[in-house]
C-alpha positions in Angstrom: 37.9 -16.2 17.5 38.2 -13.2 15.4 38.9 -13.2 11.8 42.7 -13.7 10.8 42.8 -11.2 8.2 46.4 -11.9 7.1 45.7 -15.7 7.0 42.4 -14.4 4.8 44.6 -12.4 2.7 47.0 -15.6 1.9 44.3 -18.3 1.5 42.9 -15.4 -1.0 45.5 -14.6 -2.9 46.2 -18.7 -3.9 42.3 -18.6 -4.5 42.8 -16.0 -7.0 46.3 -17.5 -8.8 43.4 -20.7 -9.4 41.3 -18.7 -10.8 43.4 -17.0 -12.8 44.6 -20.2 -13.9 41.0 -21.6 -15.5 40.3 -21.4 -19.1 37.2 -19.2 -18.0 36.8 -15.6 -19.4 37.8 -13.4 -16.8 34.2 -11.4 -17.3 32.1 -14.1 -16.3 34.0 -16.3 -13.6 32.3 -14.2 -10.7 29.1 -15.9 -12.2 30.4 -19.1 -12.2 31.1 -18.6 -8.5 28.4 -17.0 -7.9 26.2 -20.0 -8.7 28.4 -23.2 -8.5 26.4 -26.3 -9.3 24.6 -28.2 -6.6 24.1 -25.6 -4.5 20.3 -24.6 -4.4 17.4 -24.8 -7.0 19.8 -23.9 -10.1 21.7 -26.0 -12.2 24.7 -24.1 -11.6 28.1 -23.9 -12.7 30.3 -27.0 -13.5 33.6 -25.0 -13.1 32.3 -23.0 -10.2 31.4 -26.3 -7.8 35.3 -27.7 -8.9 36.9 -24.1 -7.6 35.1 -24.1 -4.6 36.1 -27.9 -4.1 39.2 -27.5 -4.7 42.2 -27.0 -1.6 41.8 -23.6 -2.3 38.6 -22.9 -2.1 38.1 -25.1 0.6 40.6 -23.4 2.6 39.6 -19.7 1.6 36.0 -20.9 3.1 37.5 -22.9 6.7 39.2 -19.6 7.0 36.8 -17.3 7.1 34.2 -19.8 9.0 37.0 -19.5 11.7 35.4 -16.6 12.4 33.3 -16.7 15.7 30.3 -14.7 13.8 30.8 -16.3 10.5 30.6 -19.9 11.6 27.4 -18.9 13.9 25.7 -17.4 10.6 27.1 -19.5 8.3 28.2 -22.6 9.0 26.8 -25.5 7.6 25.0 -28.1 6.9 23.2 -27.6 5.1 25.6 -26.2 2.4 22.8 -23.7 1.1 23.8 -21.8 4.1 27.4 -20.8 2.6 25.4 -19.3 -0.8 25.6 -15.5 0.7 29.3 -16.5 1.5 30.0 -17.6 -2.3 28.0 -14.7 -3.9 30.4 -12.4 -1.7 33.4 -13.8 -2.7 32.5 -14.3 -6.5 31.4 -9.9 -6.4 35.0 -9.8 -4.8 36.5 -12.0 -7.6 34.8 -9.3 -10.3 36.6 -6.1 -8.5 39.9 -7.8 -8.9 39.7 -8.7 -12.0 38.2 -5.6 -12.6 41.0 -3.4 -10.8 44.4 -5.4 -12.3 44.5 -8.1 -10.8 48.2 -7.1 -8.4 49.1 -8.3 -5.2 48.3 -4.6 -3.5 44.9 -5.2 -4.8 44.8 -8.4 -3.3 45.5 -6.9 0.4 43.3 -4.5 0.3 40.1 -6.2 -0.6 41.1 -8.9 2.0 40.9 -6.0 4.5 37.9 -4.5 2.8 36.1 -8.3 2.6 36.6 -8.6 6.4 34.8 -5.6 7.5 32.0 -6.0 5.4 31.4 -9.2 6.3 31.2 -8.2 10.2 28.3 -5.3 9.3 25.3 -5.7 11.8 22.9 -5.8 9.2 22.6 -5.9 5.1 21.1 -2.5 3.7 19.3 -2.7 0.1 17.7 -0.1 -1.7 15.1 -0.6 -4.6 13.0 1.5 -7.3 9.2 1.2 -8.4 8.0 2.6 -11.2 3.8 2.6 -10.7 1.2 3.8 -13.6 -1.3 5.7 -12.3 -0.6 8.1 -10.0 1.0 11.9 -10.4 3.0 13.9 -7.8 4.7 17.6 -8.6 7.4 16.9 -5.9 9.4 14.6 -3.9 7.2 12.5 -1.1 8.4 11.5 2.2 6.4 8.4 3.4 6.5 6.0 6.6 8.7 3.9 7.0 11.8 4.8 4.6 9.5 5.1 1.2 9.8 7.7 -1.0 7.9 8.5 -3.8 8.5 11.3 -6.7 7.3 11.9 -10.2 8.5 9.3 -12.5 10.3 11.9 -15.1 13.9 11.7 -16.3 15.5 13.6 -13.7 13.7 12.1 -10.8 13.9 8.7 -11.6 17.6 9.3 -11.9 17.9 10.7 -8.9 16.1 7.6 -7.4 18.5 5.2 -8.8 21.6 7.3 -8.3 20.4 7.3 -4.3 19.9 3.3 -5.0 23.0 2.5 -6.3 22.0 1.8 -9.2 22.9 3.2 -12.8 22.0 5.9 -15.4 18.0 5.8 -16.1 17.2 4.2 -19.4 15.9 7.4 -21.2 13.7 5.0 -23.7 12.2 3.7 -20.6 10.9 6.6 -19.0 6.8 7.0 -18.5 4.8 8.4 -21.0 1.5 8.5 -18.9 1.1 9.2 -15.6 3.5 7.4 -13.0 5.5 8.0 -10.1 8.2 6.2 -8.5 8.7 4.9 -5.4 12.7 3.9 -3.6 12.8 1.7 0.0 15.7 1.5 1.9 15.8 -1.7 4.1 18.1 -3.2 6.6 18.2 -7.1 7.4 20.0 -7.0 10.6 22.3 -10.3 10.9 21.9 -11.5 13.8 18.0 -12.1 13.3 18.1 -13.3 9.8 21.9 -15.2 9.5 22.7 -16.7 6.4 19.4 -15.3 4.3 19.7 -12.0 5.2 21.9 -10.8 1.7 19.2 -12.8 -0.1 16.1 -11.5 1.8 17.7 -7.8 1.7 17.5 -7.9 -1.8 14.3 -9.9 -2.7 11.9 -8.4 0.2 11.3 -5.4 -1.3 9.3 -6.6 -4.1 7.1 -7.8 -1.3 7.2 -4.0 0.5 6.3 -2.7 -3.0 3.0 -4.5 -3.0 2.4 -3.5 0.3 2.5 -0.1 -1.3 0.8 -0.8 -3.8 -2.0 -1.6 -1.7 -1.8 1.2 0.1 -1.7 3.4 -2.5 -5.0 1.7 -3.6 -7.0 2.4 0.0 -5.9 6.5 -0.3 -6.5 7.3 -3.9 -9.0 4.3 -4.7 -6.1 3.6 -7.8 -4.8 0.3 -8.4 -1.3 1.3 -10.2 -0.2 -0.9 -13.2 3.7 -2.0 -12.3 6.4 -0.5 -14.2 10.4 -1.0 -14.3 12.3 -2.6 -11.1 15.4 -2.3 -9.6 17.5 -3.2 -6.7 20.9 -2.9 -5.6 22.5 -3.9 -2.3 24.2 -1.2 -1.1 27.7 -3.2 -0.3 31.1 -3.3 -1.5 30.3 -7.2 -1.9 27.2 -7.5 -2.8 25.3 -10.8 -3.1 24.3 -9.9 -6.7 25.1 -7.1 -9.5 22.5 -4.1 -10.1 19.3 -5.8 -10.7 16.1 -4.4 -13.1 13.4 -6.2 -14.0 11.6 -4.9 -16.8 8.1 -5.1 -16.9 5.6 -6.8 -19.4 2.7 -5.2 -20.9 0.8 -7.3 -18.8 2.1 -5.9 -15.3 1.8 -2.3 -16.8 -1.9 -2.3 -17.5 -2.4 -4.5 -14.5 -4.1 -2.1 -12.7 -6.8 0.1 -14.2 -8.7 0.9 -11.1 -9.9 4.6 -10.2 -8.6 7.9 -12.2 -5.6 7.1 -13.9 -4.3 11.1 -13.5 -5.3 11.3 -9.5 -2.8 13.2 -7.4 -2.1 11.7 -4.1 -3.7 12.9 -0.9 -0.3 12.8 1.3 -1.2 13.4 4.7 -4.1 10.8 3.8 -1.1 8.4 2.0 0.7 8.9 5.4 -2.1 8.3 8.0 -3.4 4.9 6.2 0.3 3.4 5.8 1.0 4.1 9.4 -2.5 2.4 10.1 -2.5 -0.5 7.7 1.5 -1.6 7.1 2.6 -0.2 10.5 -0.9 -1.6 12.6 -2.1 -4.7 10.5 0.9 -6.0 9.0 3.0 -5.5 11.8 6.3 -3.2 11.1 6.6 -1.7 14.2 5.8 -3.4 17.9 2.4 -3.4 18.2 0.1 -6.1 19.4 -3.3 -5.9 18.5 -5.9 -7.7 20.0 -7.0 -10.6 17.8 -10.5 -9.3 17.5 -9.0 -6.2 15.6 -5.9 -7.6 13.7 -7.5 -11.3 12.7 -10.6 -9.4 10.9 -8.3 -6.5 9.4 -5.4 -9.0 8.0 -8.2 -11.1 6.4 -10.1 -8.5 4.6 -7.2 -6.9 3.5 -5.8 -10.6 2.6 -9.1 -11.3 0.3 -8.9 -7.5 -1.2 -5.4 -7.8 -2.2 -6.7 -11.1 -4.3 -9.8 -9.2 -5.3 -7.4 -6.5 -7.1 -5.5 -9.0 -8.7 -8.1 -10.9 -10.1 -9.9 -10.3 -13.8 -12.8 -13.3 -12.8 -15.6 -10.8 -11.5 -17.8 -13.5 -9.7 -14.4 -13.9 -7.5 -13.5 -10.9 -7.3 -17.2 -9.8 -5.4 -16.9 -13.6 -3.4 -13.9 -11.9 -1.9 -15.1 -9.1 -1.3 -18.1 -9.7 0.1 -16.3 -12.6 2.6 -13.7 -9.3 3.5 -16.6 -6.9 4.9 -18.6 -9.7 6.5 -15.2 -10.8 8.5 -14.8 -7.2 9.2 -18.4 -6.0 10.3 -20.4 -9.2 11.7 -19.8 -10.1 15.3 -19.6 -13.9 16.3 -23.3 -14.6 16.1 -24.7 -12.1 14.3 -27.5 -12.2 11.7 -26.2 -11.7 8.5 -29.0 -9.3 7.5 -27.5 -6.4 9.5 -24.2 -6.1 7.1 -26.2 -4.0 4.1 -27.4 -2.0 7.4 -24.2 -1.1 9.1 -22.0 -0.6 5.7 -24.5 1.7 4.3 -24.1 3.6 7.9 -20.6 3.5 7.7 -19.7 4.6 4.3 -23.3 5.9 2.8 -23.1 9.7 1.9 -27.0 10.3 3.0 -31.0 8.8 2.7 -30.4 7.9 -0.5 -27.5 6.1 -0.8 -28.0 4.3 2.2 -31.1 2.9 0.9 -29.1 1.5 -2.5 -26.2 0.0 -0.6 -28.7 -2.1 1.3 -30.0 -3.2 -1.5 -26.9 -3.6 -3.3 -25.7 -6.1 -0.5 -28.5 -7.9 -0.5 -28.5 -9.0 -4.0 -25.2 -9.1 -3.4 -25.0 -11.4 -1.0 -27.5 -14.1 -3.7 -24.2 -13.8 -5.9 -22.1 -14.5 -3.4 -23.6 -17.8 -2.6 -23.7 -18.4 -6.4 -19.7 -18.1 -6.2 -19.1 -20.0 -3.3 -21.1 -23.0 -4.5 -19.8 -23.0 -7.7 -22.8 -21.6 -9.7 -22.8 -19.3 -12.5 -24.8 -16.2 -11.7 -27.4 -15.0 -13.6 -27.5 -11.8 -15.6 -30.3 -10.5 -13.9 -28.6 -10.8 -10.2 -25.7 -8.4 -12.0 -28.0 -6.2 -13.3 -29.8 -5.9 -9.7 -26.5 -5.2 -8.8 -25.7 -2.6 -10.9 -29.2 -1.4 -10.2 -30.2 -1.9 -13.7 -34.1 -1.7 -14.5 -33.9 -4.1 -17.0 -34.0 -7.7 -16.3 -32.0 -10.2 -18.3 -32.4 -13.9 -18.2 -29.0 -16.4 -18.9 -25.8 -17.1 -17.5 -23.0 -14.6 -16.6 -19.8 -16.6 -18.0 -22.0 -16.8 -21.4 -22.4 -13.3 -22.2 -20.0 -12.4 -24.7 -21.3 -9.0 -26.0 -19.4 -5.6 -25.0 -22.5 -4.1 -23.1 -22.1 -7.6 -21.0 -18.4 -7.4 -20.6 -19.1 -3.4 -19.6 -21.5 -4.6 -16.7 -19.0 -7.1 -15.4 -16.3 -4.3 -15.0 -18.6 -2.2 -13.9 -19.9 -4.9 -10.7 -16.1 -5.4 -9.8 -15.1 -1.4 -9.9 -18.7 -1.6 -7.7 -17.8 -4.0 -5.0 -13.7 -3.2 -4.8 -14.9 0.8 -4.1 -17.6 -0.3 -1.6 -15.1 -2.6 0.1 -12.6 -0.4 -0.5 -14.1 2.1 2.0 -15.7 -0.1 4.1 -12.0 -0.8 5.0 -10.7 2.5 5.7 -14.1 2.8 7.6 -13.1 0.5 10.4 -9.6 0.7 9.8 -9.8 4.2 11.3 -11.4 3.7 14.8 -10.2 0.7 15.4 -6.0 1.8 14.9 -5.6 5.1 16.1 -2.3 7.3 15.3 -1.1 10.1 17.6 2.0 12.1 16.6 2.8 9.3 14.2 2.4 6.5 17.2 0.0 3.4 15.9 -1.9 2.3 19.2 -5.2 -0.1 19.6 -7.9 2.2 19.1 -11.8 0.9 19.6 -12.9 -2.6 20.2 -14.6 -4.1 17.3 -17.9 -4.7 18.5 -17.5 -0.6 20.3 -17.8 0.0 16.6 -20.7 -2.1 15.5 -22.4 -0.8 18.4 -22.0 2.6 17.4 -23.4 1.9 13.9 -26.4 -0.2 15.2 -27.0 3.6 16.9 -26.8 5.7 14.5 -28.4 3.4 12.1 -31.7 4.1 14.3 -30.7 7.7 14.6 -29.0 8.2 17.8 -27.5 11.9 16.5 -24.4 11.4 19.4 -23.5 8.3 17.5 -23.7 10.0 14.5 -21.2 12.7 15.3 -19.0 10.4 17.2 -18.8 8.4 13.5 -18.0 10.9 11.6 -15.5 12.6 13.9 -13.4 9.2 13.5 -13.8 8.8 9.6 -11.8 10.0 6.7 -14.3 12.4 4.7 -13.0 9.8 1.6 -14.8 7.1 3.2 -17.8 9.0 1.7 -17.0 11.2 -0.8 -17.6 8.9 -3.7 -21.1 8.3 -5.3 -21.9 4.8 -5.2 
């Protein structure tokens, strides 16, 4: 049964002579609505639960779960399933009061209400400001992002295209930043009654995944800046959204040169690989022996970057690049060997990143059992000459605190590239396709050659590797 939109338009309109009937201030009863007590994790709103309760609220809701659609996505129990359906009608309760409150107004966002409510899917758009990064121009990425210079006009721009409202001029970057917009649509039929609430909350999730992506190309870790969202609906489940950030979430990055320009056809062929392979945006199957290793290592990096503890921050990493280059059974003295083949630059180098992993791998045991590491395991490390006896955690100096940043910039680069290393041969892209590209062990076989000089191997490597995988001193 299709939706009566007469009968809507009549249980409406006595819905509205209620409302207009409370003692509530006509500015704030579309919040009262919106969040009506006992309905979810909130208190809520006293007055909102006893208008929803009442005949005619009751009655505006039968009618519109008469609706063959409606009921299907929102019908409950359990009665969090008719939030999306309150928040609507609360955003439709603001435009009347908001556009006279008359009868003809009535009719028409009756009409209006209907046909949104039948869309296929909810569409959202959101804003990023990130700290970190420059671009001249606007940037067209994979799957819907776009990213621009964080100035004035562009950020307005950004927002206008969102939805959302004039840029706050005192809020505009003084260092360098870009920022990024999504578009997403939730179609309804998939996600039913959580897909208003998931079209408007997932991108904050899609942002990190940026984030992190941003961090594999450019070897930056952006600091977060302003937020905002807007559902891009007549009726939408919640007003213009931003989210200011803290001074915490602004410096919460830190990692790599803060005025790096992006390398976009890089930017582009890593998302494609990681968000569209890995995480799964588009329908692709990879075989476990690929995706399981990839998901986890980029799983334990995305802590990694997050944390400030430097003994868990190279646990995690080392874990990542033994889960991504050690075969079921294999000794785990052959990971210094095949990382420095993978991402060591020549003789040299190769020789310190074996060494680096195997003192390396002593501090790694000292995390996972709970130990505090000694200085002189950093040191090694670091490849320091000079030996230092004590505990880690009870260093306080500023040289000490300088060698601590400096091991986790260390092992975040090394696993940083170690990633994108594998990441490459083992998801291929062809005219923007993501397929299955190498088995895992095809690639560990192929370092095990070159490692003892096969010059075939060798070339075959490199062909498949981004020259960034090894264009950073250790």
């Amino acid at each position: 049964m299709e939706l009566d939109v007469q009968k809507l338009e009549r249980c409406l309109r006595d819905f509205l002579e209620l409302v207009d009937r409370q003692p509530l201030d006509k500015a704030t009863v579309g919040a009262h609505l919106r969040y009506p007590s006992a309905s979810g994790t909130l208190a809520g709103s006293a007055p909102g639960r006893q208008l929803w309760d009442s005949p005619e609220g009751s009655a505006l809701i039968s009618c519109l779960l008469e609706d063959e659609r409606l009921r299907k996505w929102f019908a409950p129990p359990p009665e969090t399933r008719l939030n999306e359906l309150h928040s609507r009608v609360a955003s439709l309760v603001d435009r009347w009061v908001k556009e006279d409150s008359n009868p003809n107004t009535t009719a028409i966002l009756a009409r209006e209400f209907a046909e949104t409510m039948h869309e296929p899917a909810v569409v959202a758009a959101a804003v990023q400001v990130f700290f970190g990064l420059t671009t001249d121009s606007l940037v067209v990425l994979p799957y819907d992002f776009r990213i621009a210079p964080a100035t004035q006009e562009q950020l307005g721009a950004l927002l206008f295209m969102a939805g959302g409202r004039e840029v706050d001029v005192l809020r505009i970057p003084a260092r360098p930043a870009i920022a990024a917009m999504v578009h997403i649509q939730i179609p309804r039929e998939q996600f039913g009654a959580t897909a208003g609430i998931t079209a408007v909350a997932l991108p904050t999730a899609m942002f990190e995944g940026l984030r992190f992506v941003l961090w594999l190309a450019t070897g930056v870790y952006c600091g977060k800046g302003d937020y905002y969202v807007s559902e891009e609906s007549p009726f939408p489940i919640a007003d213009f959204e931003r989210q200011t950030a803290s001074v915490g979430e602004m410096f919460s990055g830190g990692l790599g040169n803060p005025t790096a320009e992006m390398d976009v056809p890089l930017l582009s062929e890593v998302m494609l690989r990681h968000e569209g392979g890995v995480k799964g945006r588009i329908d692709i199957h990879l075989s476990d022996d690929i995706l399981r290793p990839l998901w986890t290592a980029s799983t334990f990096l995305d802590a990694a970057l997050r944390s400030l503890d430097t003994l868990f921050v190279l646990f995690l990493c080392y874990s990542a690049l033994e889960g991504m280059m050690l075969l079921e059974g294999d000794d785990g003295s052959r990971l210094g060997p095949r990382i420095a083949r993978l991402v060591g630059r020549d003789v040299q180098e190769r020789k310190d990143i074996r060494r680096i992993l195997g003192v390396w791998r002593t501090l790694r045991g000292s995390a996972a059992h709970g130990k505090r590491a000694k200085l002189s395991d950093l040191t090694r490390f670091l490849g320091r000459e000079r030996e230092v006896e004590g505990d880690l955690r009870e260093m306080t100096d500023l040289k000490a605190r300088q060698w601590e940043e400096e091991a986790r910039t260390r092992a975040l680069e090394l696993a940083r590239r170690t990633y994108l290393g594998m990441l490459y041969p083992l998801v291929r892209v062809e005219a923007e396709t993501v397929k299955e590209g190498m088995t895992r062990s095809s690639v560990v076989q192929l370092l095990e050659s070159a490692e003892r000089n096969d010059m075939a191997a060798v070339i075959e490597l490199d062909a498949m590797i981004p020259a960034v995988v090894k264009s950073i001193e250790i």
